[in-house]
C-alpha positions in Angstrom: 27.6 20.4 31.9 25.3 20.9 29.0 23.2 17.6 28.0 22.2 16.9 24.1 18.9 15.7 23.6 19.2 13.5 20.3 16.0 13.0 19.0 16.1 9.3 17.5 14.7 8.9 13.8 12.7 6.7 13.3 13.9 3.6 10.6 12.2 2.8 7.4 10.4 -0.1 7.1 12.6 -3.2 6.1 12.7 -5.4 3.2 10.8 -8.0 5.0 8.7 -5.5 6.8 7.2 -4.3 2.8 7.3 -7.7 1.2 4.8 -9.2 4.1 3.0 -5.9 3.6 2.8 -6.6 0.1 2.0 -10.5 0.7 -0.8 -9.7 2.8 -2.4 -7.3 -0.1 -2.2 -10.0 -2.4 0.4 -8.3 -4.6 3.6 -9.6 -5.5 6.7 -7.4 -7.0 6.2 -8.9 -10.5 2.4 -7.2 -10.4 4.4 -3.8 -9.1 6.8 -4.2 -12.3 4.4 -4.5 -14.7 2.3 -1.9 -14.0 5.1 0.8 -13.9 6.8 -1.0 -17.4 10.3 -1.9 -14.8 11.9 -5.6 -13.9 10.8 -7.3 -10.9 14.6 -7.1 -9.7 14.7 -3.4 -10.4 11.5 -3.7 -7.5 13.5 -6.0 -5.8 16.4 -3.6 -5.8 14.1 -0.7 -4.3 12.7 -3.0 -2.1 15.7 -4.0 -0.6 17.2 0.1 -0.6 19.9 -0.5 -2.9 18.5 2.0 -5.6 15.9 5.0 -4.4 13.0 5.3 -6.8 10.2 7.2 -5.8 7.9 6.0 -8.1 8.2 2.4 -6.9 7.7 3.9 -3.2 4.8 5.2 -4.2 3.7 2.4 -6.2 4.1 -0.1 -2.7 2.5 2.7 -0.4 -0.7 2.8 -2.8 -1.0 -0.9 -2.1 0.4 -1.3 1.8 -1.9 2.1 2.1 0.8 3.4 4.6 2.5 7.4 3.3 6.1 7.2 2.2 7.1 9.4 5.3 6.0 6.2 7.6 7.8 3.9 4.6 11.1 5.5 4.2 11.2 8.3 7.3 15.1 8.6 6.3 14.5 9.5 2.4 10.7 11.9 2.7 10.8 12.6 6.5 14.1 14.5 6.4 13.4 16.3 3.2 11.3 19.2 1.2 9.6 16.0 -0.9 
């Protein structure tokens, strides 16, 4: 009998997880808007991982100073980005 070692993956940081993140840097998801010309609910919608958008990701990891692999492992870990 031949055991499979899964290797577990670790999980991206959750919407509360980034807006505290973003609380404690002072920023709020209007500022994040505004500077890259979206609506605070198209953040809101990244935020929460209803629609991908790297540029938002990078956006919140310039201000959490955390890389997107340790943000979103499933979406940069996992892939040639």
């Amino acid at each position: 009998m031949t055991l499979k070692t899964q290797t577990k993956k670790p999980n991206d940081m959750s919407p509360v997880e980034i807006k505290i993140a973003l609380m404690k840097a002072g920023v709020k998801q209007q500022d994040i808007a505004k500077k890259l010309g979206i609506t605070r609910q198209s953040v809101n919608g990244v935020i929460s991982g209803r629609h991908p958008s790297e540029p938002v990701d990078d956006a919140i990891c310039q201000i959490i100073q955390v890389d997107k692999k340790l943000l979103r492992p499933s979406r940069y870990l996992y892939s040639d980005r």
